[in-house]
C-alpha positions as CSV (number, residue, x, y, z in Angstrom):
1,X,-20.5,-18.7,32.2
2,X,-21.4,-16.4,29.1
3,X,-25.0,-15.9,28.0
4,X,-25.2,-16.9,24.3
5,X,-26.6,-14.0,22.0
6,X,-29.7,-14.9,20.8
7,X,-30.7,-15.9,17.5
8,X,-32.4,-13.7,15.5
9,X,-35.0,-15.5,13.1
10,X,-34.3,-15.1,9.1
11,X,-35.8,-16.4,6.0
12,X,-34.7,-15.6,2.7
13,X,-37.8,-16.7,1.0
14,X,-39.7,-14.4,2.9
15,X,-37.4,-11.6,1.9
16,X,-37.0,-12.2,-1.3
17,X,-40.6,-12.7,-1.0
18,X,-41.0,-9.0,0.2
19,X,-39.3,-7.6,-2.8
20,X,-42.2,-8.5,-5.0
21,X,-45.0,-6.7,-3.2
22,X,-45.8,-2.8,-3.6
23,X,-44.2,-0.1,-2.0
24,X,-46.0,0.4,1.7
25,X,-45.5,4.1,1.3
26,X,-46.0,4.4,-2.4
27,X,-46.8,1.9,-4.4
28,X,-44.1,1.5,-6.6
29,X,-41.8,-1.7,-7.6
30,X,-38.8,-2.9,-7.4
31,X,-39.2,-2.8,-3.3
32,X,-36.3,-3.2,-1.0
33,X,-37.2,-5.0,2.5
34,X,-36.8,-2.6,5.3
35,X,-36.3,-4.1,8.7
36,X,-39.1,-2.1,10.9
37,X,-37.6,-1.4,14.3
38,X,-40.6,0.6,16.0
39,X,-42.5,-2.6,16.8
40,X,-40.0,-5.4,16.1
41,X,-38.9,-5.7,19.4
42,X,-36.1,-2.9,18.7
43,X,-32.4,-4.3,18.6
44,X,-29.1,-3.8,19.9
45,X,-25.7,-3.2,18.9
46,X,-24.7,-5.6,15.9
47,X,-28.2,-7.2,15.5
48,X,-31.0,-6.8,13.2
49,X,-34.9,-7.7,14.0
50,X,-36.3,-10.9,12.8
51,X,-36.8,-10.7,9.2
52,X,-40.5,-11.5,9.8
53,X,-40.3,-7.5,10.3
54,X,-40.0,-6.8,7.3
55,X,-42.1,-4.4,4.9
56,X,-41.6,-3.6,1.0
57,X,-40.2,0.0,0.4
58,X,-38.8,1.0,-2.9
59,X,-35.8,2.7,-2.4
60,X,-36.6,6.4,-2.2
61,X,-38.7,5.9,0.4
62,X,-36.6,3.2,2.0
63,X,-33.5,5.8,2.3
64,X,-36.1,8.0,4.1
65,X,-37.1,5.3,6.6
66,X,-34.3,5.4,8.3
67,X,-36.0,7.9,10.7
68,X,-39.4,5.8,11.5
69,X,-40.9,9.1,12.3
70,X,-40.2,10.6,8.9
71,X,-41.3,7.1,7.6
72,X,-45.1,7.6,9.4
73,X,-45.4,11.3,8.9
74,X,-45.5,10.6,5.1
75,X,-49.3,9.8,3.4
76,X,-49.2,5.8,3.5
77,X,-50.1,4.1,0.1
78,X,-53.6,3.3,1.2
79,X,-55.4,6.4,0.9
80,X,-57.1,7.6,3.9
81,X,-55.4,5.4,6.4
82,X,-53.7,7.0,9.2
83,X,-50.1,6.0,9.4
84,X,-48.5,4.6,12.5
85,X,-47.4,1.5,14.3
86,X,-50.6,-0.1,14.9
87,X,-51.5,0.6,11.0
88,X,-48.0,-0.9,10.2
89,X,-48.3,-3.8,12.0
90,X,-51.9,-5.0,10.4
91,X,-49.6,-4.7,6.9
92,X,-46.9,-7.0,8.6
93,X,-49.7,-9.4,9.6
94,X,-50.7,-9.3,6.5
95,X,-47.8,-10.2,4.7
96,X,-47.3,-13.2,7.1
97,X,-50.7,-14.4,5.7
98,X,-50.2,-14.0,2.0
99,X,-46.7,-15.5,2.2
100,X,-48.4,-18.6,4.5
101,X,-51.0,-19.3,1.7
102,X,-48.8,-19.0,-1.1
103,X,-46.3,-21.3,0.6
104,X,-49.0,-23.5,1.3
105,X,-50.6,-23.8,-1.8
């Protein structure tokens, strides 16, 4: 008996949600949502984290994310926060709130 693969969770409306806020890294708009591995519970061959993983990142700084350590060795758009996967993770929650009101509301 195979194991079925599991199912990663997606929503479009968050993505597309995503899009609309600020670059995480620099402020700047139109953003692209980039898939944060460090803390997403990682992946494996052929499969993405949930889409609930997502942050905004224009594209500049989105090509550069590719290597999460480049990604939190760069100044993070709030001044004088220090960058790294704890500091990303309060954004995510963040996000997850803002979207949750607005869909509410």
């Amino acid at each position: 008996m195979q194991i079925p693969k599991p199912k990663t969770p997606r929503n479009k409306k968050y993505k597309d949600w995503i899009k609309t806020q600020p670059c995480l890294k620099c402020g700047r708009t139109p953003c692209d949502p980039h898939h944060y591995t460090q803390i997403g519970g990682g992946c494996g061959w052929g499969m993405k984290v949930s889409d609930y993983w997502c942050i905004p990142l224009c594209r500049f700084c989105h090509d550069g994310a590719q290597d999460d350590k480049w990604f939190l060795s760069m100044t993070p758009y709030e001044k004088g926060k220090e960058p790294n996967d704890r500091w990303v993770l309060v954004r995510i929650i963040k996000y997850h709130d803002e979207y949750l009101v607005r869909e509410v509301s």
